[in-house]
C-alpha positions in Angstrom: 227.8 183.5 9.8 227.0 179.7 10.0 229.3 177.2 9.8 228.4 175.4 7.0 228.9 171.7 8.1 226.5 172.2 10.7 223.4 171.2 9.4 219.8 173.7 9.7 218.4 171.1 12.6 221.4 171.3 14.7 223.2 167.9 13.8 227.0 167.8 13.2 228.1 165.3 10.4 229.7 162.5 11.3 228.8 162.7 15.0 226.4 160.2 17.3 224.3 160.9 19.8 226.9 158.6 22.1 229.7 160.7 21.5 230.0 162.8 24.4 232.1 165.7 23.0 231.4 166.2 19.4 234.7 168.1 17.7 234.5 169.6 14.4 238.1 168.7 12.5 239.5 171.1 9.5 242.9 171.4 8.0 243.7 175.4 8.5 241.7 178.1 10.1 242.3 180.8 7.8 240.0 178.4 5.4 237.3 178.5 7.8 236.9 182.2 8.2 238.2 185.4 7.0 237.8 187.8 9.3 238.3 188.1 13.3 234.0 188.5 13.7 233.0 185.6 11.4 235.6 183.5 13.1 234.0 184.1 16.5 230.6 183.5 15.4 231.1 180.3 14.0 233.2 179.1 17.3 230.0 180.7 19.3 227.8 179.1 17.2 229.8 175.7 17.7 230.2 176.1 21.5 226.3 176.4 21.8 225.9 173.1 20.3 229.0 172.1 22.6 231.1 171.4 19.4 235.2 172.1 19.9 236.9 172.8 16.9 240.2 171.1 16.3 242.9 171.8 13.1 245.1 169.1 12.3 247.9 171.6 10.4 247.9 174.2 13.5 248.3 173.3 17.2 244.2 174.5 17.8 241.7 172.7 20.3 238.7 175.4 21.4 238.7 172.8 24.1 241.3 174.0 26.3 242.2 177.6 27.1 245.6 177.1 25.2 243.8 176.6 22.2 241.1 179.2 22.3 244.1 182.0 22.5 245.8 180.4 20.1 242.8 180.3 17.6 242.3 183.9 18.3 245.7 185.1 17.2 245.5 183.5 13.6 242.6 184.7 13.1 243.8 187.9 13.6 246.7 186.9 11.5 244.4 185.6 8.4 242.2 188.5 8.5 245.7 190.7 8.6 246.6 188.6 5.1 243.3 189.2 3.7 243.5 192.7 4.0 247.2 192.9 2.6 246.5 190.5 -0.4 243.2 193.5 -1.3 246.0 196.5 -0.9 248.1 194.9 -3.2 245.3 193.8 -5.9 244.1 197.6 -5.3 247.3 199.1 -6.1 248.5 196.5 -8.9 245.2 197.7 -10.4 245.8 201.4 -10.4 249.1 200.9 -11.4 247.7 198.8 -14.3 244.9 201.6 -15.0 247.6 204.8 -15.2 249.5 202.1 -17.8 246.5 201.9 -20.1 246.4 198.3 -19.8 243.5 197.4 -17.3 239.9 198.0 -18.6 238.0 196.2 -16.4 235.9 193.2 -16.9 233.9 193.2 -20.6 230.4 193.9 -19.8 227.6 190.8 -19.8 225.7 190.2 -22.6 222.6 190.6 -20.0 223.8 193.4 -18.3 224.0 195.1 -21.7 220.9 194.1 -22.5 219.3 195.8 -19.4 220.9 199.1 -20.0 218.7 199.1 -23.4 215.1 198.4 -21.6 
């Protein structure tokens, strides 16, 4: 998975040629990824362009060692929420389903229109 601030040639918004460490600055990591693997691609991705990543509402810097651990255990964390918040959506559905009251998204007009060709 890219990170997509990072732009096709390389280049990192925002960042100069005379900056010596380039650092790539978001809010929250669980907006960045949702899962362990596409978290660790897109810090790879940023290290090979020597990029450190930096959150301003969690206590991250993939430049120290600190920081790397720490980065690693929320995204275990986010990933862990992400799979909750799908259990629950599975089993309000069912729940909704055995009640009669969930029938699922109304077809689109062009996918009812395909059925017919």
């Amino acid at each position: 998975m890219k990170c997509p601030s990072i732009t096709p040639g390389g280049r990192v918004p925002g960042h100069t040629a005379e900056q010596e460490h380039p650092r790539h600055v978001l809010t929250r990591i669980d907006r960045l990824a949702r899962s362990v693997k596409d978290l660790q691609d897109i810090v790879h991705e940023l290290k090979a362009r020597k990029v450190t990543l930096k959150a301003t509402e969690q206590p991250i810097n993939t430049g120290t060692a600190a920081g790397k651990a720490f980065l690693d255990m929320l995204g275990v964390f986010a990933e862990f929420e992400t799979n909750l918040r799908k259990e629950r959506q599975l089993e309000g559905i069912a729940a909704a389903k055995a009640r009669g009251v969930y029938k699922g998204r109304k077809p689109s007009r062009a996918a009812s229109q395909s059925k017919r060709s």
